[in-house]
ZAMARGU-4260 file (C-alpha; in steps of 0.2 Angstrom, whole numbers, plus 5000, padded with zeros to 4 digits):
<rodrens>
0) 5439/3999/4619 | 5427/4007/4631 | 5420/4017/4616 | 5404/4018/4604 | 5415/4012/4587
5) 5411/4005/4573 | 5428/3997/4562 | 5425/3991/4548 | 5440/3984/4538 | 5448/3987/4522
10) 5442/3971/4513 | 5424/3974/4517 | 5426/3991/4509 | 5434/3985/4494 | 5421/3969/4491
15) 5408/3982/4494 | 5412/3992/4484 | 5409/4009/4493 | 5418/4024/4484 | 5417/4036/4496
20) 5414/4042/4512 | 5397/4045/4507 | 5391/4029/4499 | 5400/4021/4514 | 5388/4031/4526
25) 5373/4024/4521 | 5376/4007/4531 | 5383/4014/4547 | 5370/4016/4561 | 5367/4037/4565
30) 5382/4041/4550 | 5377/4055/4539 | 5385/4061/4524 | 5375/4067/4511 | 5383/4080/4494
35) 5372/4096/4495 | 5373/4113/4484 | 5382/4120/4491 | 5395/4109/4501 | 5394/4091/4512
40) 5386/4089/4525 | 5393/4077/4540 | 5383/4072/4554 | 5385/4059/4567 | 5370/4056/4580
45) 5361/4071/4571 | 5374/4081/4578 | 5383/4090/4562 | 5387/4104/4554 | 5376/4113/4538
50) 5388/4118/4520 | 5379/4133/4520 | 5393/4145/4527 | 5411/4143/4519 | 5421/4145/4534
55) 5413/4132/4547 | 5425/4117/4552 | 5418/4099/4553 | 5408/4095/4569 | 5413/4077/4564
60) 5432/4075/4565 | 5442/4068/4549 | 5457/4059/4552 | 5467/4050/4540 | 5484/4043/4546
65) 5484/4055/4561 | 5483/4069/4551 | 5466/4080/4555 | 5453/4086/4540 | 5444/4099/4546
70) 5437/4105/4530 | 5421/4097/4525 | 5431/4097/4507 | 5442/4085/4511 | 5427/4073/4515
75) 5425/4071/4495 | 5442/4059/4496 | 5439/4045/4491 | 5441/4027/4501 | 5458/4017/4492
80) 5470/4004/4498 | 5463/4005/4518 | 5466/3994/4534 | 5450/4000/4540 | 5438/4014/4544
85) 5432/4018/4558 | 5417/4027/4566 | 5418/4035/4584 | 5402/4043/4590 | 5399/4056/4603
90) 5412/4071/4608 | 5428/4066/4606 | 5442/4078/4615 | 5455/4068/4621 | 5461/4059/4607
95) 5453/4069/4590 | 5452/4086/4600 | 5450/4096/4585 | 5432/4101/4584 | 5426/4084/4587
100) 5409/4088/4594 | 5398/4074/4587 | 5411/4062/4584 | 5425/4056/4575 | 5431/4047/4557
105) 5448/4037/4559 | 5455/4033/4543 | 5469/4019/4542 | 5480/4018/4526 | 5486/3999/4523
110) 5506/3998/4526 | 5520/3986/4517 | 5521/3971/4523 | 5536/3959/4526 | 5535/3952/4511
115) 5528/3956/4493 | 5512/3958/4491 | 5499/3968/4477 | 5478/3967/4476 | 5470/3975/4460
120) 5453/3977/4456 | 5444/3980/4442 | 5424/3984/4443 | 5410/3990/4431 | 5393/3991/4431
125) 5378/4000/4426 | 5377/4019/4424 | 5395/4015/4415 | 5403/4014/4432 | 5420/4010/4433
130) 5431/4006/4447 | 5450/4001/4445 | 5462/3999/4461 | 5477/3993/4462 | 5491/3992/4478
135) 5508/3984/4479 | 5519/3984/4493 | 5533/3974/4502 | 5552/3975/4507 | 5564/3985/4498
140) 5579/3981/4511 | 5580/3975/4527 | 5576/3987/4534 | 5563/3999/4523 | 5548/3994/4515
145) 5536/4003/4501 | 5520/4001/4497 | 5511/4009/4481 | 5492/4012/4478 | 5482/4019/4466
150) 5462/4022/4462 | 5452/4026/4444 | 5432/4029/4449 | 5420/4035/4435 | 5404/4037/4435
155) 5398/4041/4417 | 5377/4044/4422 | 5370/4047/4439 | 5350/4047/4431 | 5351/4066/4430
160) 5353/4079/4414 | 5350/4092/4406 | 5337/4094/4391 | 5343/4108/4385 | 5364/4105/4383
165) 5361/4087/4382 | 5374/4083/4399 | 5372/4073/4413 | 5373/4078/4431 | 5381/4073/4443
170) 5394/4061/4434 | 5411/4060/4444 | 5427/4056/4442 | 5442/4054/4453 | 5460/4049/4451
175) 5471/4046/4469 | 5486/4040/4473 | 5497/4035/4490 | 5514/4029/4494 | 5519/4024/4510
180) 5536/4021/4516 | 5542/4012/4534 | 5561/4013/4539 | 5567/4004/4553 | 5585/4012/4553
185) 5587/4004/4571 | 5577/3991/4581 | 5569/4006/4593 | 5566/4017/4578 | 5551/4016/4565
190) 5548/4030/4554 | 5532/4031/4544 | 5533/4044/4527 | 5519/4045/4516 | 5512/4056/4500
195) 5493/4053/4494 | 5484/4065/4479 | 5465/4066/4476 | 5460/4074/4459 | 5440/4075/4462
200) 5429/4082/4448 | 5411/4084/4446 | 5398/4090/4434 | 5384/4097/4442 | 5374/4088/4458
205) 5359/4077/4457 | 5342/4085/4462 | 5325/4090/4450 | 5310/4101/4457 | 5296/4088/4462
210) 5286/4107/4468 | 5282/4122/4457 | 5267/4133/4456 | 5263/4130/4438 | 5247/4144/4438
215) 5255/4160/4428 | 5239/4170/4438 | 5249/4166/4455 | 5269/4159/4449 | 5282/4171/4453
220) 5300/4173/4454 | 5312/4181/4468 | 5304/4199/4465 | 5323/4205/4471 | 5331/4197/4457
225) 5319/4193/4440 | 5306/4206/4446 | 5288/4202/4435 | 5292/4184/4426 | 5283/4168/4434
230) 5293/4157/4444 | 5307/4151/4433 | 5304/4131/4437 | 5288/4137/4429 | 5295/4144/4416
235) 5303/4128/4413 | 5288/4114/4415 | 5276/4126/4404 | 5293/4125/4390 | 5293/4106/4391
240) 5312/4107/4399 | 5307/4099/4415 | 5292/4089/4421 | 5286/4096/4438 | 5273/4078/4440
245) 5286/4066/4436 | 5303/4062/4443 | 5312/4059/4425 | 5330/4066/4432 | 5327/4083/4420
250) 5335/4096/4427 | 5334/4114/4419 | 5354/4120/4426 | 5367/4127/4417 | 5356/4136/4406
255) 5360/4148/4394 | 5340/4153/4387 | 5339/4169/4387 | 5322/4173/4399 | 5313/4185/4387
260) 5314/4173/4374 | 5308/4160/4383 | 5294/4171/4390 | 5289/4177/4373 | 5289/4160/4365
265) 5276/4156/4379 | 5265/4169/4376 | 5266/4167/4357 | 5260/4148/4360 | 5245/4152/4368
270) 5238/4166/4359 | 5240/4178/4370 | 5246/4193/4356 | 5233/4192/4346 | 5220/4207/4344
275) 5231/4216/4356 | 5235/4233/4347 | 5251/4234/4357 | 5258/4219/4347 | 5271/4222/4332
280) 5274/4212/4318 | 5293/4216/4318 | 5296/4211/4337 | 5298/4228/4344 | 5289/4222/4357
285) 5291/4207/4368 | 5279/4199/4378 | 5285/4194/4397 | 5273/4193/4412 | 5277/4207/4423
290) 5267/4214/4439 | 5253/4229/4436 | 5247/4241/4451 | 5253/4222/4462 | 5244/4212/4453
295) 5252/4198/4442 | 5249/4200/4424 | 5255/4184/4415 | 5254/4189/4398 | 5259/4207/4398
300) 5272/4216/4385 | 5288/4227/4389 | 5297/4232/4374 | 5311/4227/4366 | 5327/4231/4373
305) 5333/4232/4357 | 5323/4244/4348 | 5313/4259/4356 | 5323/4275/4366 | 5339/4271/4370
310) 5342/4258/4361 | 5350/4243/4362 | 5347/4239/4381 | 5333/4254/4386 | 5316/4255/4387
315) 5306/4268/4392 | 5305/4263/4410 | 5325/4266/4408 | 5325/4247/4410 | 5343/4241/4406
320) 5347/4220/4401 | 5361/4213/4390 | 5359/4198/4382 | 5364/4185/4397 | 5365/4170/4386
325) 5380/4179/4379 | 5388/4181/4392 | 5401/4170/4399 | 5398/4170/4417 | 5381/4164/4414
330) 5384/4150/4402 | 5397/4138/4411 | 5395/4121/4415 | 5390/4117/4430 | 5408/4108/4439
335) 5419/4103/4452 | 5435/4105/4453 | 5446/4097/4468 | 5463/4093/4471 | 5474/4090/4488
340) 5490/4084/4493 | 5492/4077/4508 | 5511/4074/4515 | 5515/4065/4533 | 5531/4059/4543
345) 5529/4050/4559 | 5542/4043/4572 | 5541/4031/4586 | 5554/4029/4597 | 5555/4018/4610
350) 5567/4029/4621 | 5567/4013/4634 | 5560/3999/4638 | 5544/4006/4646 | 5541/4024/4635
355) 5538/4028/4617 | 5542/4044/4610 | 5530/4048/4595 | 5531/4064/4582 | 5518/4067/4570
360) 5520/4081/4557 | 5507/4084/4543 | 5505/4095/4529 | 5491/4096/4517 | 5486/4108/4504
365) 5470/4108/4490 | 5461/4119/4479 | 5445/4120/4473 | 5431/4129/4460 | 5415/4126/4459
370) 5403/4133/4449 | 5385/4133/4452 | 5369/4137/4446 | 5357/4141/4458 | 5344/4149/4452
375) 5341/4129/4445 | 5333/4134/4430 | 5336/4133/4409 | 5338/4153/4408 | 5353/4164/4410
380) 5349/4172/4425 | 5359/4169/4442 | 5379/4160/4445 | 5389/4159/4456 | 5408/4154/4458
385) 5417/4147/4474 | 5438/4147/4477 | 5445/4142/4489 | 5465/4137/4495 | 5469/4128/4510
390) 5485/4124/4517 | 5487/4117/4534 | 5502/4112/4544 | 5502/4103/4561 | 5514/4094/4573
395) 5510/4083/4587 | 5523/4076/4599 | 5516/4061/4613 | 5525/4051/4625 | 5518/4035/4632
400) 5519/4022/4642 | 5519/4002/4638 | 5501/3994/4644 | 5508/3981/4654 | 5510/3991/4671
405) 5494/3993/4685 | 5498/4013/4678 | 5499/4016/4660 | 5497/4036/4654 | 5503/4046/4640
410) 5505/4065/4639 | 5509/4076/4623 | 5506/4092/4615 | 5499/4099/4598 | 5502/4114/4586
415) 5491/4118/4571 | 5493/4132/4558 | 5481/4133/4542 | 5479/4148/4530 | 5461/4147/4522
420) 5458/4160/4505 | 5439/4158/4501 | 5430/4167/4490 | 5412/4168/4483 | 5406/4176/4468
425) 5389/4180/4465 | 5384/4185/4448 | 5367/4192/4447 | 5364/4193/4430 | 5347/4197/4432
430) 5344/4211/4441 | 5328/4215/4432 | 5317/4224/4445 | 5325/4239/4442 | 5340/4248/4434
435) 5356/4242/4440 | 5369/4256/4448 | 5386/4259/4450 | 5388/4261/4469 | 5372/4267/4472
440) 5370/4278/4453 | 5364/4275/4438 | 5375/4269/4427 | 5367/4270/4407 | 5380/4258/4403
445) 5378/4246/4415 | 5367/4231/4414 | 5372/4218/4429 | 5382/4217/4443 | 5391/4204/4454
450) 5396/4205/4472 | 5409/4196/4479 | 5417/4190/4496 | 5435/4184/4501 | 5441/4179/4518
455) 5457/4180/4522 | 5461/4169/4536 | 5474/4165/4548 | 5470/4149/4561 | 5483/4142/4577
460) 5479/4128/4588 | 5487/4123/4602 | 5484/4111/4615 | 5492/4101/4627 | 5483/4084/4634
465) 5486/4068/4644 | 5478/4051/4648 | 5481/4038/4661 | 5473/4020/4662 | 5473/4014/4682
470) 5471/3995/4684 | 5462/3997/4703 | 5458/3978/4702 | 5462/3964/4689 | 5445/3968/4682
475) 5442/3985/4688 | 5448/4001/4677 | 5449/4021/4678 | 5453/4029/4664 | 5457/4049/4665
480) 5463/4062/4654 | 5460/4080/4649 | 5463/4091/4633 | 5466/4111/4636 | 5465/4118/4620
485) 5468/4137/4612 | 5463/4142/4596 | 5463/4158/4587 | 5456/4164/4570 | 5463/4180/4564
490) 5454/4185/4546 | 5449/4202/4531 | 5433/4200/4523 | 5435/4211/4506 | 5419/4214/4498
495) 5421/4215/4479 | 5410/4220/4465 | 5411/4218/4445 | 5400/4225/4432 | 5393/4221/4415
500) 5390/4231/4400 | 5375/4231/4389 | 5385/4225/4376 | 5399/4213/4388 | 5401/4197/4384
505) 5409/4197/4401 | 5408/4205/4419 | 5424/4216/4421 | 5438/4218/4433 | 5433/4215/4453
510) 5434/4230/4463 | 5437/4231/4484 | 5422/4241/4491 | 5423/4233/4509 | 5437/4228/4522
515) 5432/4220/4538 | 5448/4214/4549 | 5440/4200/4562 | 5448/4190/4579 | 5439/4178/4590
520) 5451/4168/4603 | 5445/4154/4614 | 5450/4140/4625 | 5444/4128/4636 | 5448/4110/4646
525) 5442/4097/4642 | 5440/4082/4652 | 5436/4064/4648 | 5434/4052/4663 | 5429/4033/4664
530) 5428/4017/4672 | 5429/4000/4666 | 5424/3983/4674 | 5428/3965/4667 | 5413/3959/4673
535) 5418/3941/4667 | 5430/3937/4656 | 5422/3939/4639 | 5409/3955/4646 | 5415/3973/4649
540) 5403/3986/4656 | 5410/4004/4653 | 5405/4023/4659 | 5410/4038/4651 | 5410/4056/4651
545) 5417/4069/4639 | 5416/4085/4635 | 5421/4094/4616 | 5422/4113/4609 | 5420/4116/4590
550) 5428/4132/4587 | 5416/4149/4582 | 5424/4159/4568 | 5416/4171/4551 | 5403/4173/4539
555) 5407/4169/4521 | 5391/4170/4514 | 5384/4180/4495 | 5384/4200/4498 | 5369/4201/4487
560) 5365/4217/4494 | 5381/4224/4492 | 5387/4222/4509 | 5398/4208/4520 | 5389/4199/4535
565) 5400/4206/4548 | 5394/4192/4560 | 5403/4181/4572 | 5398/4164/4577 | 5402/4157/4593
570) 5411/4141/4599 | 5399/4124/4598 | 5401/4116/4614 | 5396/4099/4621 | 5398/4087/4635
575) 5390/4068/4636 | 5388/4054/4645 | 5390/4036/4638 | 5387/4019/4649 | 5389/4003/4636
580) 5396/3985/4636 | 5403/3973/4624 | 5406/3954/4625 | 5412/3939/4618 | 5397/3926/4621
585) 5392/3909/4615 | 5407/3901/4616 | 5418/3913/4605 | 5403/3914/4590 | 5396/3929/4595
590) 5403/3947/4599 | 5389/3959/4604 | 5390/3976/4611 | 5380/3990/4617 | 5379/4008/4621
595) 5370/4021/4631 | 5372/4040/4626 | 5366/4056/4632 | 5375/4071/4622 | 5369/4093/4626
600) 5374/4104/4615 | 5377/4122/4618 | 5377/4135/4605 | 5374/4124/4593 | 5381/4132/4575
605) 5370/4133/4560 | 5367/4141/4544 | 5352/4141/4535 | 5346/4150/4518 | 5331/4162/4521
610) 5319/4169/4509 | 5304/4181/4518 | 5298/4198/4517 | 5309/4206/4522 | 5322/4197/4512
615) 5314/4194/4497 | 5334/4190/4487 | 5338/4179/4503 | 5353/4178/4512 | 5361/4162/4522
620) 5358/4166/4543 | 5372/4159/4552 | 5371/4158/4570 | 5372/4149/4585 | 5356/4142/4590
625) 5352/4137/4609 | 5353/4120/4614 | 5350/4102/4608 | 5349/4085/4616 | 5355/4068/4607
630) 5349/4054/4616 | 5346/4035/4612 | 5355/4015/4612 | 5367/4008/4598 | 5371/3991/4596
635) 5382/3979/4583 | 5391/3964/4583 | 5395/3946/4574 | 5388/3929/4576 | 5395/3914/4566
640) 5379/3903/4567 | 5390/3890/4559 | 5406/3888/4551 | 5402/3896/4534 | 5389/3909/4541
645) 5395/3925/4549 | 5380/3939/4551 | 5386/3954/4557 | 5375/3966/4563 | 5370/3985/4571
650) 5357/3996/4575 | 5353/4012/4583 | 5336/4020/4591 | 5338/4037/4594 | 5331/4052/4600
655) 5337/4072/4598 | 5329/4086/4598 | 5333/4105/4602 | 5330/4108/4619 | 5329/4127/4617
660) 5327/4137/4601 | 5318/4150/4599 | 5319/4163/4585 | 5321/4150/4571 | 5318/4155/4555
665) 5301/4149/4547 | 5296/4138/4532 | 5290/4150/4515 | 5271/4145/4520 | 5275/4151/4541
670) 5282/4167/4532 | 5267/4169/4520 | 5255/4167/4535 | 5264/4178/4546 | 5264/4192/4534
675) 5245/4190/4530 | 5244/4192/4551 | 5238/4208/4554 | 5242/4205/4571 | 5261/4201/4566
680) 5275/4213/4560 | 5292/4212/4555 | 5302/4196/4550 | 5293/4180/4554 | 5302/4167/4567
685) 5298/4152/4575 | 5300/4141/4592 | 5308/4126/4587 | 5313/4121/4606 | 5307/4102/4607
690) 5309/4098/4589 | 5321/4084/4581 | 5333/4087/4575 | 5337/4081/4554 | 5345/4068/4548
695) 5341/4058/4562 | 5329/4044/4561 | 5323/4033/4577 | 5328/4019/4575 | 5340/4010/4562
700) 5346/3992/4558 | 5359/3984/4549 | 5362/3966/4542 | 5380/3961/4535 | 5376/3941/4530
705) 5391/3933/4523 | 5389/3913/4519 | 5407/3905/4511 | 5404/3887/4503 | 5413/3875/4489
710) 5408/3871/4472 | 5413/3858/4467 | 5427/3856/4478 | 5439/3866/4468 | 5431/3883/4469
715) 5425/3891/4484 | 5408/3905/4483 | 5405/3919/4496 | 5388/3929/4495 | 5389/3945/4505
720) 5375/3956/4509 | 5373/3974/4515 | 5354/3976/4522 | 5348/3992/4529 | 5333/3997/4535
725) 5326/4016/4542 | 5314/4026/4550 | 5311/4042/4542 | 5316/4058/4548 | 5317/4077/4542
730) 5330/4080/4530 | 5333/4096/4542 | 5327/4103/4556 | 5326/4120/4549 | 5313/4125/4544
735) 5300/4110/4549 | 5284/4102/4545 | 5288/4106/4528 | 5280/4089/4518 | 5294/4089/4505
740) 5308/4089/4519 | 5303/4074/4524 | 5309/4057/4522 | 5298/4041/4525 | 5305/4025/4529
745) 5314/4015/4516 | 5328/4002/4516 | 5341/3997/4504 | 5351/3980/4501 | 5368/3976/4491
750) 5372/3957/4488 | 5390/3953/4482 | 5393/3936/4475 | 5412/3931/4471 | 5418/3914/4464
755) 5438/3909/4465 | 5449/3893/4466 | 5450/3885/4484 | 5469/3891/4485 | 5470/3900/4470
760) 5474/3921/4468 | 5458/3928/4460 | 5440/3927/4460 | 5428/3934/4449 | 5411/3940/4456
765) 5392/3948/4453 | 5388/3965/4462 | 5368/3970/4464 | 5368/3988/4473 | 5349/3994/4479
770) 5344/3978/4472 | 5326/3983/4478 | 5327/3997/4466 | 5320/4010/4478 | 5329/4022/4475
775) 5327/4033/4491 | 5327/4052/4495 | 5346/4055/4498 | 5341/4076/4501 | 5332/4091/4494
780) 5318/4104/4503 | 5313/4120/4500 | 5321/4128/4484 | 5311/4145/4485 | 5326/4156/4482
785) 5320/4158/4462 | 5303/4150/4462 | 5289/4156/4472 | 5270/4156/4471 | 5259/4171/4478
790) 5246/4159/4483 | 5245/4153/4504 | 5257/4137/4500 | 5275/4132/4502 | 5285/4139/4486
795) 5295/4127/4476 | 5306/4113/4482 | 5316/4098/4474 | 5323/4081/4480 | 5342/4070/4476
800) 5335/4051/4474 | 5347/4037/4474 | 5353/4030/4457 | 5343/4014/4460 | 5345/3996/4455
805) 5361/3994/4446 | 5371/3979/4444 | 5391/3972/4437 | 5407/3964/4438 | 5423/3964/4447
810) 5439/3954/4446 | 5450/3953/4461 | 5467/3947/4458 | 5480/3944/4474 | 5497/3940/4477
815) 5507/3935/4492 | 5499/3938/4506
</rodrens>
């Protein structure tokens, strides 16, 4: 195919043991996939698109069957019981139009076959690690054939947890299922149905703060949301929760410490109440570090909410609190829930001897609530719950031609509708700068408040597109197509608040305050053209060019300050150029292919978490930033050096950067030095025209060794390797030359040993995965928006690692064929 592709097969997934998309990713040249906070995050060529805004589609196209997954949830499915995967780089509009601006993931489900057959496998290893699949499929009658699968994955300890509930982090779990039918009711006829569920669940992510200002003369908190205490991940480390100077997987999340107990214990230990005549024997005062005339005091004392005027709940500042480790919002378990359905029907129908009539409908549905913790810390201070429902419905009708005329085309049209309810709730549980209010008053009995978003929204798409395939020559080809797309987003933000009494245990009822109704409409054509030349028999040379839209839409982002982000981002748009060949050399032993690519990028959607001045609680910036460039060579291919030794092989260098980008926002230290500028005013921003772009390393390489021999005669051994090797990159390119955000180079290797009888069903094998045990930097960066430091220097920041060296067993059992 005169394509950049990389296919990998079913069995190579399976013996690999690759759970999902993004443990697959790790081994595919310029694939990125990584779980973040506050979503995932899918990139191909450095070209994807950030988890920070609720409503964005996928810049990297899903589909699974012919059936499109827009939503970067759906990318948590896991891989079962496939044919094969694979990876298509660079805009794709003429055969995966939706949003498919960096590239495309085609997903192919294994079908019965004509006779019985079943795989199951069973797996487990360290971090109690269990894998169990199992598929069965064949004939039913002549005419109709079923195949069933299924897949169990645990993952009982990911190297993170929490010292103060005693859980881990990041443990998984995930159930699935499929079954696939094919009816032939006539010989022209063959109808596809199939039914797959995915039950995903999650406690907490992975991730520790490697960066804290640990000075209580200079730590500070998010002056917006626990005004006067240190930073919390101070807090923490001077507590003994977590460990700032050593990467020991402690993570302070999910915690239900009240933050004046903690902060008095602290002062207690190190003497600071003694001789001070302000100090009560009986606790009527408490001792919390607080600011004085600007200045940090870290051992100062406020009273005792529950004693003095007012009381319980009042000093004599008229400060309110309720006790937040009480309260429910603020104690849960950090978890994922997710589940979807996922129902398709396809027809082909050979309507004669030269045309097939194809119809593709789809529905899917999910759910899913996470709860978070983002303030990262032990104490009670800051959560945050996300809902969402999806439902899509699409239908796609094709005809096409047979390939065995000079003129080959095919021609179609394709309908979309999707409802989308997402909603975010923000519990700020520690408003502690000042007295919380009721709509802007003063309410005596109340203590915290919680703002909320919902969006509402309605999407169509409709497009109509054809291709056609013109053999000039016997080894000269023009290919030709276009795509004319139209979509529309119709959605109502509704800004919600809830508020919690002094003595609550609960936030109440949700209340509307704001109702936005929002529209944006586009369409576009877009082309793909080409030209293929058999220069030999075994050597193609190809050249391509293609164009892509990635639709604009709404801001779901936190209303911490009590208002919805009334902004609307624009379309992404993109047009490349690819020149490549691929080739069958050496007799038949080695495939080798290779591709040029030049990709722009025009209004180029991101969303990025900003914490400055001016916005001292932060807030999530989504926009469209200017332009970007990705550039660079990708190769792969096989060799069979000898009978029993196949190497497989890819590799990418790269190069992309924005090529206009001003009015980025700046790193904590730009903004700290921008606002010591007497020169400078207002919010600081930064040029980042010329800049790489994350998650994008220069070059990459990929080994897949894979050497078959006998023992003994009546066994047969296969050792299989999976070697990758990096440049580093920036984890983002926003905000830069931040040290922690970066990623140095590293590589990682998985060897898979299996043993079974000649012509036997089963074999038995060994599995090393990051055998090296380097454990590399997966994600991370600035985490500022709770733990800050007054001195000139970034703020806090915390890195995800990789589970390390872990090793076990699997069985593999076959029948049939």
């Amino acid at each position: 195919m005169p394509i950049s592709v990389t296919a990998v097969t079913g069995d190579h997934l399976l013996r690999g043991g690759f759970s999902d998309m993004e443990d697959f990713s790790v081994f595919v040249p310029n694939l990125h996939m990584r779980d973040t906070f506050t979503g995932q995050v899918l990139a191909i060529r450095g070209i994807g698109t950030t988890a920070g805004n609720e409503a964005f589609e996928s810049a990297v196209a899903i589909f699974h069957d012919d059936i499109y997954y827009g939503r970067d949830n759906l990318g948590q499915n896991a891989f079962f019981d496939l044919e094969r995967v694979e990876v298509l780089r660079g805009p794709q509009p003429l055969f995966f139009g939706q949003s498919a601006t960096a590239g495309a993931l085609n997903v192919v489900s294994r079908t019965p076959g004509d006779s019985l057959e079943s795989n199951l496998q069973v797996a487990y290893g360290d971090d109690e690690e269990l894998n169990m699949e199992f598929g069965i499929g064949g004939p039913v009658t002549d005419n109709f054939g079923l195949r069933f699968s299924t897949r169990y994955y645990e993952l009982g300890t990911n190297h993170y947890f929490n010292p103060i509930t005693g859980r881990d982090q990041a443990t998984k779990e995930n159930t699935s299922a499929r079954l696939l039918g094919i009816w032939e009711p006539a010989a022209t006829v063959r109808v596809r149905l199939k039914y797959e569920f995915q039950d995903v669940w999650q406690e907490g992510v992975g991730g520790e703060f490697v960066r804290c200002d640990l000075d209580p003369q200079s730590s500070t908190s998010n002056a917006a949301i626990t005004s006067g205490f240190n930073a919390l991940c101070t807090l923490d480390h001077l507590a003994g929760v977590i460990n700032i100077n050593e990467l020991d997987g402690a993570k302070g999340n999910q915690g239900p410490v009240d933050i004046y107990d903690r902060a008095a214990a602290l002062n207690a230990a190190s003497g600071a109440v003694f001789g001070d005549p302000n100090y009560v024997a009986d606790g009527s005062y408490r001792l919390v570090p607080y600011l004085r005339d600007g200045e940090l005091v870290p051992f100062g004392f406020l009273p005792n909410p529950g004693s003095g005027p007012g009381a319980p709940g009042c000093c004599d500042s008229g400060y309110l609190r309720a006790n937040l480790n009480e309260v429910d919002e603020m104690t849960r378990p950090e978890e994922r829930f997710f589940d979807s359905n996922v129902y398709t029907a396809r027809v082909d129908w050979d309507i004669s001897d030269n045309i097939t009539l194809t119809s593709t409908t789809g529905y899917l549905d999910y759910d899913k609530q996470d709860w978070l913790d983002p303030d990262a810390s032990s104490l009670a201070v800051f959560t945050d719950l996300r809902l969402e429902t999806f439902e899509q419905t699409s239908q796609e009708i094709r005809l096409q031609s047979n390939t065995d005329s000079a003129f080959s085309w095919m021609a179609g049209a394709y309908w979309q509708e999707s409802d989308l309810d997402s909603t975010l709730n923000v519990y700020l549980g520690s408003l502690l700068g000042a007295m919380p209010t009721l709509r802007g008053n003063p309410d005596p009995n109340v203590a915290a408040v919680s703002y909320g978003v919902q969006l509402l929204q309605t999407s169509e798409w409709q497009s109509i597109f054809f291709a056609g395939s013109f053999d000039v020559s016997d080894t000269f080809r023009i290919n030709a197509g276009g795509r004319y797309q139209d979509t529309t987003k119709t959605g109502t933000q509704l800004g919600t608040d809830a508020y919690l009494t002094l003595t609550g245990t609960s936030y109440g009822a949700r209340s509307l305050f704001q109702s936005i109704d929002q529209r944006i409409e586009f369409d576009d054509f877009l082309p793909e053209v080409g030209v293929q030349w058999d220069a030999t028999d075994d050597v193609m040379l190809y050249a391509k060019y293609s164009e892509a839209f990635k639709m604009g839409g709404f801001v779901v982002a936190p209303p911490i300050g009590g208002s919805v982000d009334q902004s609307i981002y624009q379309p992404e748009e993109a047009e490349g150029v690819e020149l490549g060949f691929k080739s069958t050399l050496a007799n038949g032993r080695l495939e080798l292919n290779v591709a040029y690519y030049d990709s722009d990028y025009t209004n180029l959607q991101v969303s990025v978490f900003i914490v400055d001045a001016n916005n001292p609680q932060g807030f999530f910036n989504t926009t469209n930033a200017a332009a970007a460039e990705s550039k660079g060579f990708e190769f792969d291919g096989r060799w069979a050096i000898t009978d029993n030794f196949l190497l497989g092989f890819n590799g990418s260098i790269a190069d992309g950067q924005f090529t206009d980008y001003n009015g980025a926002e700046c790193s904590s230290l730009d903004d700290k030095l921008w606002n010591l500028n007497p020169n400078t005013s207002g919010e600081c921003r930064q040029d980042l025209s010329g800049v790489n772009l994350g998650n994008f390393p220069e070059w990459t390489l990929g080994l897949q060794p894979q050497l078959s021999f006998e023992l003994g005669g009546n066994y047969q051994a296969t050792l299989t390797g999976n070697l990758f090797f990096s440049d580093g990159y920036e984890m983002s390119a926003t905000p830069q030359f931040d040290p922690i955000s970066i990623i140095d180079s590293f590589h990682r290797v998985d060897l898979n040993f299996v043993v079974g009888p000649v012509d036997g069903n089963w074999e038995v094998g060994l599995y090393a995965r990051d055998l090296t045990d380097e454990r590399n930097v997966l994600g991370g960066g600035q985490n500022n928006f709770q733990s800050r430091t007054l001195n000139v220097d970034y703020d806090a920041g915390s890195r995800t690692i990789e589970r390390g060296r872990r090793v076990g067993v699997q069985f593999n059992y076959y029948f049939g064929s």
